[in-house]
C-alpha positions as CSV (number, residue, x, y, z in Angstrom):
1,X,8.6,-16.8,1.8
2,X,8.7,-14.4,4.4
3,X,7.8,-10.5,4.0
4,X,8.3,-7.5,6.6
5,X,6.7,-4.2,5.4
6,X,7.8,-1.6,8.2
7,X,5.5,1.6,7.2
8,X,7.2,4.4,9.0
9,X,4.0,7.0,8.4
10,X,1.1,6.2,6.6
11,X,-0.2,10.0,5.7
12,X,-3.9,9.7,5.1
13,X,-5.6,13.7,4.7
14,X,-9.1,14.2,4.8
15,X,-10.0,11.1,7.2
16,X,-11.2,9.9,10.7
17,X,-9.4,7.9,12.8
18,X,-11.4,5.0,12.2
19,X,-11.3,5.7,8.2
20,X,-7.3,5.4,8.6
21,X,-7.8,2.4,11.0
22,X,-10.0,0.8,8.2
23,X,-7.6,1.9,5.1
24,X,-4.4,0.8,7.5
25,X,-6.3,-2.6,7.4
26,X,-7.6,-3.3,3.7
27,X,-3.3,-2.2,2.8
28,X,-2.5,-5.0,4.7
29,X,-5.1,-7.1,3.6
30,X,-4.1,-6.3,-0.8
31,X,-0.6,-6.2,0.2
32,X,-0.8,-10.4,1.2
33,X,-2.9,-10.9,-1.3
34,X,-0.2,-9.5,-3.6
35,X,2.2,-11.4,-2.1
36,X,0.1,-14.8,-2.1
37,X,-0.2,-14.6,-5.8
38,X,3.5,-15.6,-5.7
39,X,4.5,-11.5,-7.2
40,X,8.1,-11.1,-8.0
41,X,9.6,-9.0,-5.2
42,X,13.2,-7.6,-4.5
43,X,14.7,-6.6,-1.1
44,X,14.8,-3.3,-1.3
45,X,14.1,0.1,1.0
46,X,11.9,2.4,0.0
47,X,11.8,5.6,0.2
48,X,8.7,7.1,-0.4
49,X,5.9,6.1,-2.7
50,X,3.0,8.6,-3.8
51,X,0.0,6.7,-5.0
52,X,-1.3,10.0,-6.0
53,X,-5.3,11.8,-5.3
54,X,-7.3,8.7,-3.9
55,X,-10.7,8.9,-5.4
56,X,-12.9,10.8,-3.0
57,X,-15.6,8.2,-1.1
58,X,-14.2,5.4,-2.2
59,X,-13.7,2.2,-0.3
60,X,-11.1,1.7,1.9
61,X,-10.2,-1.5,0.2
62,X,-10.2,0.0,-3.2
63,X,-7.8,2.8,-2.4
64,X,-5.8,0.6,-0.3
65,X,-5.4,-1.5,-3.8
66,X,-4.1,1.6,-5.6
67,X,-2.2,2.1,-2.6
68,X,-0.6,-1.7,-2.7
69,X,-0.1,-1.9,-6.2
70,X,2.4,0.9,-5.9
71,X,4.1,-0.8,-3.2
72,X,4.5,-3.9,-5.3
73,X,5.7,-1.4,-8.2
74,X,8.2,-0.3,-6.4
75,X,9.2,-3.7,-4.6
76,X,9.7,-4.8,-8.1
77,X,12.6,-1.9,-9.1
78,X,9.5,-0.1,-11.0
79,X,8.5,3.8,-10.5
80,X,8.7,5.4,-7.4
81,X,6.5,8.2,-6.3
């Protein structure tokens, strides 16, 4: 299975370059672990997707989960933000 994600903007408020740098990476890193655990996904463009507030100080990697588990939402014809 192959899968291209092309993420026009990625707007991340609040953050340093290297915090986006870091949260750019752990989305990458959830979104092929989503995809490794074999998730139902449809071809599909999307939009926009709103993962909502992000929990202040968390870590990259856990708001990038939120983040991805959106995605996969919406790759699945679920809600979209």
């Amino acid at each position: 299975m192959e899968l291209k994600i092309h993420i026009q903007r990625l707007t991340i408020e609040g953050g340093s370059r290297a915090s986006a740098a870091e949260f750019a990476d752990a989305l990458r890193n959830q979104l092929a672990a989503i995809v490794s655990r074999g998730a139902p996904l449809r071809s599909q463009r999307i939009g926009r997707i709103d993962a909502g507030t992000l929990p202040a100080g968390a870590a990259a990697k856990q708001q990038a989960g939120r983040v991805a588990e959106s995605l996969h939402g919406a790759m699945k014809g679920g809600r979209r933000g």
